[in-house]
N, CA, C and O atoms as CSV, one atom per row, in Angstrom:
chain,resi,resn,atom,element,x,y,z
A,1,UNK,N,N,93.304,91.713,102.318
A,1,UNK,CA,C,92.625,91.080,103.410
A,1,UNK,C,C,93.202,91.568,104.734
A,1,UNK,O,O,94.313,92.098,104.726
A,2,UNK,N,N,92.352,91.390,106.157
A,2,UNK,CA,C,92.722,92.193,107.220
A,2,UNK,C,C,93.925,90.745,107.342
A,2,UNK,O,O,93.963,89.633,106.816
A,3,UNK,N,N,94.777,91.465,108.295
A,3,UNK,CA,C,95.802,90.545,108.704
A,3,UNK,C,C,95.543,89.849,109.764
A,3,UNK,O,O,96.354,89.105,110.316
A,4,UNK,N,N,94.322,90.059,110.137
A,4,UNK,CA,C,93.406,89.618,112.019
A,4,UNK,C,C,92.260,90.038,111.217
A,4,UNK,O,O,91.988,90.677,110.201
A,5,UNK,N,N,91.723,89.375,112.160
A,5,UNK,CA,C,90.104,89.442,112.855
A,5,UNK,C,C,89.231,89.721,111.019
A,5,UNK,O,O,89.663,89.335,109.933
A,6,UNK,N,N,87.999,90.471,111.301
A,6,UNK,CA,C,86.847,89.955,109.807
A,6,UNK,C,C,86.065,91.208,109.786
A,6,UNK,O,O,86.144,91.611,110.947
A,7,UNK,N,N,85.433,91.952,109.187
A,7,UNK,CA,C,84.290,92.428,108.875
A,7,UNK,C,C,83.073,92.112,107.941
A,7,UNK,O,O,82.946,91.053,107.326
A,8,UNK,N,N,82.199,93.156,107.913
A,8,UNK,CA,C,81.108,92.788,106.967
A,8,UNK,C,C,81.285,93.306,105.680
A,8,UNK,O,O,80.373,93.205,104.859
A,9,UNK,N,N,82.731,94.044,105.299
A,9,UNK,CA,C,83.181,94.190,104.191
A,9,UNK,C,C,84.084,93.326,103.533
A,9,UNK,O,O,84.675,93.574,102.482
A,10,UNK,N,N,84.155,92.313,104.201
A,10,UNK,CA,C,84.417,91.476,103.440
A,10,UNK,C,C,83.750,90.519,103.112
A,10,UNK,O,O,84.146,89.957,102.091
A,11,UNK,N,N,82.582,89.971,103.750
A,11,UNK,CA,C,81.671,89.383,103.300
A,11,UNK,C,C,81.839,87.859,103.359
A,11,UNK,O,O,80.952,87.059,103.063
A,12,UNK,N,N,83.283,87.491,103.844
A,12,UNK,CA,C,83.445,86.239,104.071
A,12,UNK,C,C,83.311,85.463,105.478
A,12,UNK,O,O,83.163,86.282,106.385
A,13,UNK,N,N,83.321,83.965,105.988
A,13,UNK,CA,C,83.016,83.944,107.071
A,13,UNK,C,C,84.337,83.912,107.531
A,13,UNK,O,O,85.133,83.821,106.596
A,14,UNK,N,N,84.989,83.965,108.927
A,14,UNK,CA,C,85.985,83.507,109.393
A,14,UNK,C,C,87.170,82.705,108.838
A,14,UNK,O,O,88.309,83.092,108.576
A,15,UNK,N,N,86.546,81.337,108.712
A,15,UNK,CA,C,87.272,80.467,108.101
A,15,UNK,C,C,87.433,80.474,106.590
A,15,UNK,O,O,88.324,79.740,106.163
A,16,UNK,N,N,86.551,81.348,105.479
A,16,UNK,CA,C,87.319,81.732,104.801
A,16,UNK,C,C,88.021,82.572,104.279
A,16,UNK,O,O,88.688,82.507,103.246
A,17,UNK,N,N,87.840,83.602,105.190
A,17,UNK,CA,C,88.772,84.359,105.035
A,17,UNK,C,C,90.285,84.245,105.605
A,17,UNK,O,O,91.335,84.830,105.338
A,18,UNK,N,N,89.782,82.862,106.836
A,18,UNK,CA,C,91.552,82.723,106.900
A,18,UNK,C,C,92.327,81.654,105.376
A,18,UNK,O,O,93.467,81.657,104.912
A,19,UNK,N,N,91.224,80.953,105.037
A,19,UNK,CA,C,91.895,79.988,104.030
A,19,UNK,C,C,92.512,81.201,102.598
A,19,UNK,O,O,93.608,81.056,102.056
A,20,UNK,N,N,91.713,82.093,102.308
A,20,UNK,CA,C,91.883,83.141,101.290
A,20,UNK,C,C,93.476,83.784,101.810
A,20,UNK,O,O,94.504,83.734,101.135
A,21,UNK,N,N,93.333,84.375,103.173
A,21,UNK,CA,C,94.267,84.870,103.683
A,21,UNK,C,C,95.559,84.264,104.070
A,21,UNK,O,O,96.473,85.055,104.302
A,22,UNK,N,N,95.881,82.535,104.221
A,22,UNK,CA,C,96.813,81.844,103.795
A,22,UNK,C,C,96.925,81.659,102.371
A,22,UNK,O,O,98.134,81.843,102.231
A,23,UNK,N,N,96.509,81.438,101.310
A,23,UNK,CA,C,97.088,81.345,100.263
A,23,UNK,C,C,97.197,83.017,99.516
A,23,UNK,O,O,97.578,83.159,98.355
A,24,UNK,N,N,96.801,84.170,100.389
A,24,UNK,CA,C,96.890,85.374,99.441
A,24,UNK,C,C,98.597,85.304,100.341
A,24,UNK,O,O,99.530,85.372,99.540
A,25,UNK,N,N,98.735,85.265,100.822
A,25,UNK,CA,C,100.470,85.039,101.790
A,25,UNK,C,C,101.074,84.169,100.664
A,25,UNK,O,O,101.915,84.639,99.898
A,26,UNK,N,N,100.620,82.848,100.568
A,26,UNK,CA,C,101.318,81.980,100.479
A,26,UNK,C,C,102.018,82.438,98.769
A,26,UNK,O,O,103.209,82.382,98.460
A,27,UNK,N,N,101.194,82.751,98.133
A,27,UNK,CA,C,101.275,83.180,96.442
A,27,UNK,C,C,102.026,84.689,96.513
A,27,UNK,O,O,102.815,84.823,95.578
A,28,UNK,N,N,101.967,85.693,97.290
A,28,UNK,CA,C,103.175,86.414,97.793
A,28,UNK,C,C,104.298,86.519,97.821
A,28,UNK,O,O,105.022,87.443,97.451
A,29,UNK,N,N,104.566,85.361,98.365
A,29,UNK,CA,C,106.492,84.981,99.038
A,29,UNK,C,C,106.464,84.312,97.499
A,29,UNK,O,O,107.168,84.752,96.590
A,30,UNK,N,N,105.591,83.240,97.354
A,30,UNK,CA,C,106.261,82.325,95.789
A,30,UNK,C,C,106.775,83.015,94.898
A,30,UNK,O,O,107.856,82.745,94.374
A,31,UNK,N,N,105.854,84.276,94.535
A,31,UNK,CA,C,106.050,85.518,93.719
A,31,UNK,C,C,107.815,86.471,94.355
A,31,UNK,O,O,108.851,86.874,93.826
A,32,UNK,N,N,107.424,86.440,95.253
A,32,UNK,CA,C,108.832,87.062,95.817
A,32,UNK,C,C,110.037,86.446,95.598
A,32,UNK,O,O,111.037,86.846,95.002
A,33,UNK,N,N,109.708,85.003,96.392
A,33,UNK,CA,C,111.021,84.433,96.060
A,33,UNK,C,C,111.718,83.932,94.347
A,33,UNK,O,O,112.743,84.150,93.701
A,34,UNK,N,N,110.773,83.365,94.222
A,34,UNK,CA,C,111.013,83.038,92.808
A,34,UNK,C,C,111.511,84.774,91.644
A,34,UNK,O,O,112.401,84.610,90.810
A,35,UNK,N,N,110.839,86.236,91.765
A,35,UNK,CA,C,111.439,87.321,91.873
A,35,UNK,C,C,113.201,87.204,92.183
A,35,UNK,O,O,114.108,87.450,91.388
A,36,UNK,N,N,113.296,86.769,93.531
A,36,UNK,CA,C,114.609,87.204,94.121
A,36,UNK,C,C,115.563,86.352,93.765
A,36,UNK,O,O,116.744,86.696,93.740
A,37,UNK,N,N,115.034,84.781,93.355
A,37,UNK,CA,C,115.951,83.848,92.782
A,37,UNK,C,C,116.093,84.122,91.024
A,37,UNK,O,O,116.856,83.414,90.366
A,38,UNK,N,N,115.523,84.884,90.577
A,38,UNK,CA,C,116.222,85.506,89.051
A,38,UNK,C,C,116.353,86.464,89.329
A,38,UNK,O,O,115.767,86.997,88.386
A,39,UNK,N,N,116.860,87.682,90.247
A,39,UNK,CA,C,117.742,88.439,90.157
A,39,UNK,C,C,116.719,89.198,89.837
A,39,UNK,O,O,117.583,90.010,89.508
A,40,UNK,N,N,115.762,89.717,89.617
A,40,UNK,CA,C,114.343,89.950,89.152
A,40,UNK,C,C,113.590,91.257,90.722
A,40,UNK,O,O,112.989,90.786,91.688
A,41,UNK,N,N,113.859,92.840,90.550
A,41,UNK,CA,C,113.634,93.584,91.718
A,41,UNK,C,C,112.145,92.778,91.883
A,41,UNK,O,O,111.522,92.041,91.119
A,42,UNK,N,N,111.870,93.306,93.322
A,42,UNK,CA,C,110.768,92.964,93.638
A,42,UNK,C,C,110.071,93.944,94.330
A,42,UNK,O,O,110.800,94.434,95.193
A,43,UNK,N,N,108.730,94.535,94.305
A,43,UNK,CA,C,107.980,95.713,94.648
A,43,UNK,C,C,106.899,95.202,95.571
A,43,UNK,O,O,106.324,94.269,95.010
A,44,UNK,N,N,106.528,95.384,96.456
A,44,UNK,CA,C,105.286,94.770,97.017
A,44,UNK,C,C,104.107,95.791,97.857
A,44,UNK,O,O,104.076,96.461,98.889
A,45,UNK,N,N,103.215,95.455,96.754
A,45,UNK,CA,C,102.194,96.540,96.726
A,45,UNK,C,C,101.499,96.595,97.839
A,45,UNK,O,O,100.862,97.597,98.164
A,46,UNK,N,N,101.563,95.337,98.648
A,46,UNK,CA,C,101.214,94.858,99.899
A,46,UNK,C,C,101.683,95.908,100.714
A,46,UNK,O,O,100.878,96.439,101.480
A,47,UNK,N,N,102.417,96.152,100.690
A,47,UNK,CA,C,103.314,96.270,101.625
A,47,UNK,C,C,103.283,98.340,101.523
A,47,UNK,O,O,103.600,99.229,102.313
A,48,UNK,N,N,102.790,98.316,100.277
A,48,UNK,CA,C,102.522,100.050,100.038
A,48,UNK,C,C,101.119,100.654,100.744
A,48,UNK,O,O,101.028,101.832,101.090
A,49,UNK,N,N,99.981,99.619,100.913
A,49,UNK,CA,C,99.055,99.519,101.358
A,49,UNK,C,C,98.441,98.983,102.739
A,49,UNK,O,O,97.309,99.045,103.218
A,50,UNK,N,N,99.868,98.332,103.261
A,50,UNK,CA,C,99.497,97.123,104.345
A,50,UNK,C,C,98.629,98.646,105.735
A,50,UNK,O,O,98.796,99.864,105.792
A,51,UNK,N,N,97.830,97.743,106.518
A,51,UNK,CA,C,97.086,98.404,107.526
A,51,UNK,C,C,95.660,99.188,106.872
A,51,UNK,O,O,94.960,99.660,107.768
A,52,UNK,N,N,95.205,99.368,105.683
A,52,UNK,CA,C,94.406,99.595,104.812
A,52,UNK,C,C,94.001,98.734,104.112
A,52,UNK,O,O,94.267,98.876,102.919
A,53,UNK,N,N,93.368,97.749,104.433
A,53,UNK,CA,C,92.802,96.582,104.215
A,53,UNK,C,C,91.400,97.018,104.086
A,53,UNK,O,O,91.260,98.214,104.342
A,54,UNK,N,N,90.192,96.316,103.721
A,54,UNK,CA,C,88.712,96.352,103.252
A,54,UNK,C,C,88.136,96.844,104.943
A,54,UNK,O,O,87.123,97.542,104.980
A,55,UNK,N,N,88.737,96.499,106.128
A,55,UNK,CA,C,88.175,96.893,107.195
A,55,UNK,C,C,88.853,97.875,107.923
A,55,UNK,O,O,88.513,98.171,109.069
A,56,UNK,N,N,89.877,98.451,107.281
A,56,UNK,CA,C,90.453,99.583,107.885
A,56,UNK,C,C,89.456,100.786,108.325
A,56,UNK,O,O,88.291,100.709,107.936
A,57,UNK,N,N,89.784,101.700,108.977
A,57,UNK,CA,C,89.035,102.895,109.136
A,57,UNK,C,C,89.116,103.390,107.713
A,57,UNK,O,O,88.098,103.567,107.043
A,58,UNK,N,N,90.505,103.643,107.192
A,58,UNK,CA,C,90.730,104.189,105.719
A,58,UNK,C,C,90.727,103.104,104.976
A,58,UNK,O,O,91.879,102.702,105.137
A,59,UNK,N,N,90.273,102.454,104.360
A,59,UNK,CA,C,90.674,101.277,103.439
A,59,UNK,C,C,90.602,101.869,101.843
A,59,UNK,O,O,89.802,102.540,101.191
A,60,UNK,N,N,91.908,101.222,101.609
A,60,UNK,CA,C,92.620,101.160,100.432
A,60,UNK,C,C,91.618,100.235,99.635
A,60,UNK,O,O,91.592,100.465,98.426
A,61,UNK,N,N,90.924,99.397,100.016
A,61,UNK,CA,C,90.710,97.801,99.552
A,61,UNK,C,C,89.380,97.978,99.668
A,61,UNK,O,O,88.880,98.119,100.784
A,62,UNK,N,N,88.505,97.997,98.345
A,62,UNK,CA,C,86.541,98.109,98.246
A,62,UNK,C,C,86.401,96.676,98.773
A,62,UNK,O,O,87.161,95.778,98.411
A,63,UNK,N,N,85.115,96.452,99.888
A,63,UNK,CA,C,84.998,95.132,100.144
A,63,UNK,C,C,84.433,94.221,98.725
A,63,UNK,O,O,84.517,94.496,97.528
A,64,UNK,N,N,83.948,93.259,99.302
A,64,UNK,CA,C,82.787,92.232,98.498
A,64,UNK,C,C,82.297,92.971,97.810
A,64,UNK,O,O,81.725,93.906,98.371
A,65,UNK,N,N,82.270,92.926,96.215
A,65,UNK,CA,C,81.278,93.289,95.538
A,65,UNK,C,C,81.232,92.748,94.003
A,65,UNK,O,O,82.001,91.883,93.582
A,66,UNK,N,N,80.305,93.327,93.293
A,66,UNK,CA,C,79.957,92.861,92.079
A,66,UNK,C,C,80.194,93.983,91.158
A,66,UNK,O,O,80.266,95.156,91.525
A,67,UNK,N,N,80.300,93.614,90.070
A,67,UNK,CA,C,80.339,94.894,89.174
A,67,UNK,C,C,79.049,94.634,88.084
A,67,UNK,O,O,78.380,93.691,87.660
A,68,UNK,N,N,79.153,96.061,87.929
A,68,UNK,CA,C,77.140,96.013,87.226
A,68,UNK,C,C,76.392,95.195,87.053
A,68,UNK,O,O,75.895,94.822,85.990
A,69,UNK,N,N,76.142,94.617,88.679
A,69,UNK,CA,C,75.028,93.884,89.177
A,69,UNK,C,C,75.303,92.691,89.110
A,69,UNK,O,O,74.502,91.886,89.587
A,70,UNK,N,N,76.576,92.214,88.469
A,70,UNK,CA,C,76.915,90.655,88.286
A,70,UNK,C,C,76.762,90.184,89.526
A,70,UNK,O,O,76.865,90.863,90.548
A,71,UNK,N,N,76.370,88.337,89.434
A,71,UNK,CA,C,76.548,88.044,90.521
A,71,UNK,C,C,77.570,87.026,90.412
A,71,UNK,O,O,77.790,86.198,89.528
A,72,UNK,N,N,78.216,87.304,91.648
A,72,UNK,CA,C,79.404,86.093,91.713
A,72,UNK,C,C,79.554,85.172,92.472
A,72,UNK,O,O,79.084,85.562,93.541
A,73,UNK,N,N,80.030,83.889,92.616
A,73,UNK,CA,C,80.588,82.723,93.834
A,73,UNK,C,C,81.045,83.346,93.873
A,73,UNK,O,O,80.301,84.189,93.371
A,74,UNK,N,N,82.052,83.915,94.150
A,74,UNK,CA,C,83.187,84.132,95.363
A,74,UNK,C,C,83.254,85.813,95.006
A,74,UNK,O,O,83.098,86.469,93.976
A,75,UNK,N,N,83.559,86.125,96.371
A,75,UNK,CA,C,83.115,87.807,96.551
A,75,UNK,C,C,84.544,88.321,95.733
A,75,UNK,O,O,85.606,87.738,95.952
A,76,UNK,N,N,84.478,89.222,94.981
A,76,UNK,CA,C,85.659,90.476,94.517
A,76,UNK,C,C,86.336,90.838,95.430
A,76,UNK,O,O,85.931,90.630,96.573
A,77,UNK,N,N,87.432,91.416,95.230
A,77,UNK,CA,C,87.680,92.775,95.657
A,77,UNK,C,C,88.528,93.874,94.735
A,77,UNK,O,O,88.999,93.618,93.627
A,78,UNK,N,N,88.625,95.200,95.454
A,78,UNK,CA,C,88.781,95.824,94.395
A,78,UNK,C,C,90.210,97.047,94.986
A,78,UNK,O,O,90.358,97.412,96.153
A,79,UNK,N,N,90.837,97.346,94.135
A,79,UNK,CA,C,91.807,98.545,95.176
A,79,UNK,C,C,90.612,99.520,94.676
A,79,UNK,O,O,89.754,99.256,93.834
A,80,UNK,N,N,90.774,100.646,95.375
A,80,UNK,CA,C,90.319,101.849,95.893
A,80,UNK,C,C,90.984,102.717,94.844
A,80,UNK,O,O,91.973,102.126,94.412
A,81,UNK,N,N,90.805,103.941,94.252
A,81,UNK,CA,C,91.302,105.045,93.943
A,81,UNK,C,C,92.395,105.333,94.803
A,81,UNK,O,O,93.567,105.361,94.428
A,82,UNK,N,N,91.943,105.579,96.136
A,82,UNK,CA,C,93.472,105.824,97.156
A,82,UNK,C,C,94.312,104.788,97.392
A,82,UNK,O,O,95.491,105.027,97.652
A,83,UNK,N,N,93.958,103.819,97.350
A,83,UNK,CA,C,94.843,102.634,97.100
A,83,UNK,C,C,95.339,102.658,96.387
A,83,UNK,O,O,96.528,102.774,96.681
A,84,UNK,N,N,95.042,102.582,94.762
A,84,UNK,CA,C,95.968,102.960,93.655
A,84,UNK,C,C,96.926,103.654,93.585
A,84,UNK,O,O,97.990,103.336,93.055
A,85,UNK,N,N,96.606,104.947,94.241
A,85,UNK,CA,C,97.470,106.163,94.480
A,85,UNK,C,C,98.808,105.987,95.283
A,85,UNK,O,O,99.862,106.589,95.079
A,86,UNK,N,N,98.548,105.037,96.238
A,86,UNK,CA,C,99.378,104.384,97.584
A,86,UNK,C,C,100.510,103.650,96.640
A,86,UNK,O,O,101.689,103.981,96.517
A,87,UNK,N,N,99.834,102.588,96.027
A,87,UNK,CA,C,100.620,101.598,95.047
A,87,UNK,C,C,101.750,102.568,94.654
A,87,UNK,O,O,102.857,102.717,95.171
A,88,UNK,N,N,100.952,103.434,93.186
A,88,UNK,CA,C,101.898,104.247,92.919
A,88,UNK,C,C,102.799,105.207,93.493
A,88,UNK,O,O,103.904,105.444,93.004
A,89,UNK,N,N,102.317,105.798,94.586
A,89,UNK,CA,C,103.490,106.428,95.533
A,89,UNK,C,C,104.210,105.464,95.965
A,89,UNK,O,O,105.356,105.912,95.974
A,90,UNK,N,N,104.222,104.347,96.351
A,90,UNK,CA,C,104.992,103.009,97.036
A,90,UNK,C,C,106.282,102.899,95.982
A,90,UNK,O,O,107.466,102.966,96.311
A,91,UNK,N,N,105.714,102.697,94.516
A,91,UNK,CA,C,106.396,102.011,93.130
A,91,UNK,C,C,107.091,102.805,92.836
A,91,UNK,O,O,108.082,102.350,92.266
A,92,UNK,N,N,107.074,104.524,93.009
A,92,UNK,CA,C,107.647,105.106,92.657
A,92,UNK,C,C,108.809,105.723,93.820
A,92,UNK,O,O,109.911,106.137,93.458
A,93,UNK,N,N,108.428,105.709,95.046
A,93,UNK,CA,C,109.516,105.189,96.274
A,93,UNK,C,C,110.956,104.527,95.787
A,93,UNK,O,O,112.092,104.856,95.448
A,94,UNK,N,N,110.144,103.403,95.982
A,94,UNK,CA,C,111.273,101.889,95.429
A,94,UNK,C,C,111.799,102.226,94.385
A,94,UNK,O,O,112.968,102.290,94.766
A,95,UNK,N,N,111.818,102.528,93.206
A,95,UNK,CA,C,112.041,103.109,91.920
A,95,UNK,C,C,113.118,104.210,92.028
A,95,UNK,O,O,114.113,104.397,91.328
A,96,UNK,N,N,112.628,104.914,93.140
A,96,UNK,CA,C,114.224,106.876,93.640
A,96,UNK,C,C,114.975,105.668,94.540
A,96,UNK,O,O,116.064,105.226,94.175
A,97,UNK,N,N,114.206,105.105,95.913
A,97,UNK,CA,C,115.411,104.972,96.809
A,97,UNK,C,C,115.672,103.885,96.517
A,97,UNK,O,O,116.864,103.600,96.639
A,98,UNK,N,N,114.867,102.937,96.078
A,98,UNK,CA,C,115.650,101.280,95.976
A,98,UNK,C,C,114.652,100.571,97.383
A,98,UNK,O,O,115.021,99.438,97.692
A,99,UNK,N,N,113.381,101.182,98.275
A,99,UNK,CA,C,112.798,100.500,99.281
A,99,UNK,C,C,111.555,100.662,98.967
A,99,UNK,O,O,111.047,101.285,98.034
A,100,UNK,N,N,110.927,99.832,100.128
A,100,UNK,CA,C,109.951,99.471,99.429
A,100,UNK,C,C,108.833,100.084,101.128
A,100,UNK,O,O,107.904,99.393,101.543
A,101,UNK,N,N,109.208,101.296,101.733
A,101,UNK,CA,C,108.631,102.257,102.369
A,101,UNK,C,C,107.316,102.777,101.994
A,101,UNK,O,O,107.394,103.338,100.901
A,102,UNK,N,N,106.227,102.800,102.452
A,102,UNK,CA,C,104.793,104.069,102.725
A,102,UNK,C,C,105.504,105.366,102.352
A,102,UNK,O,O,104.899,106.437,102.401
């Protein structure tokens, strides 16, 4: 999700994309911390991808959509091929140096 502001690739209105966008945060850190309190590395794919969001110029992140024609309540999303790629260059970063660097 963008970290500001909305597009029409995402397909949501304002307000829910901020409610989506507080709990996609909020389930983040839980994941993190709870990670960092068992001693447990932590990788954050977010963070391999961040600024490539569904409304980026480049986005990592396919907006709203369906897959073969399904229809859904609540819009998808999807990583990207280059997103994937990002992930894995990110995972494999963290993995040589120990950070969690683009």
């Amino acid at each position: 999700m963008p970290e500001n502001g909305n597009c029409e690739a995402v397909y949501l209105s304002d307000n829910e994309l901020e409610v989506l966008r507080t709990r996609q945060f909020r389930y983040a850190e839980i994941v993190k911390r709870t990670a960092i309190s068992n001693n447990i590395e932590f990788f954050s794919a977010y963070e391999a991808t961040k600024s490539h969001d569904a409304c980026a110029a480049m986005p990592f992140m396919a907006g709203a959509m369906s897959i073969d024609g399904a229809s859904w309540e609540v819009p998808n999303f999807h990583t990207t091929q280059e997103g994937m790629t990002a992930i894995a260059n990110g995972l494999e970063n963290y993995l040589r140096q120990g950070t969690n660097a683009n």
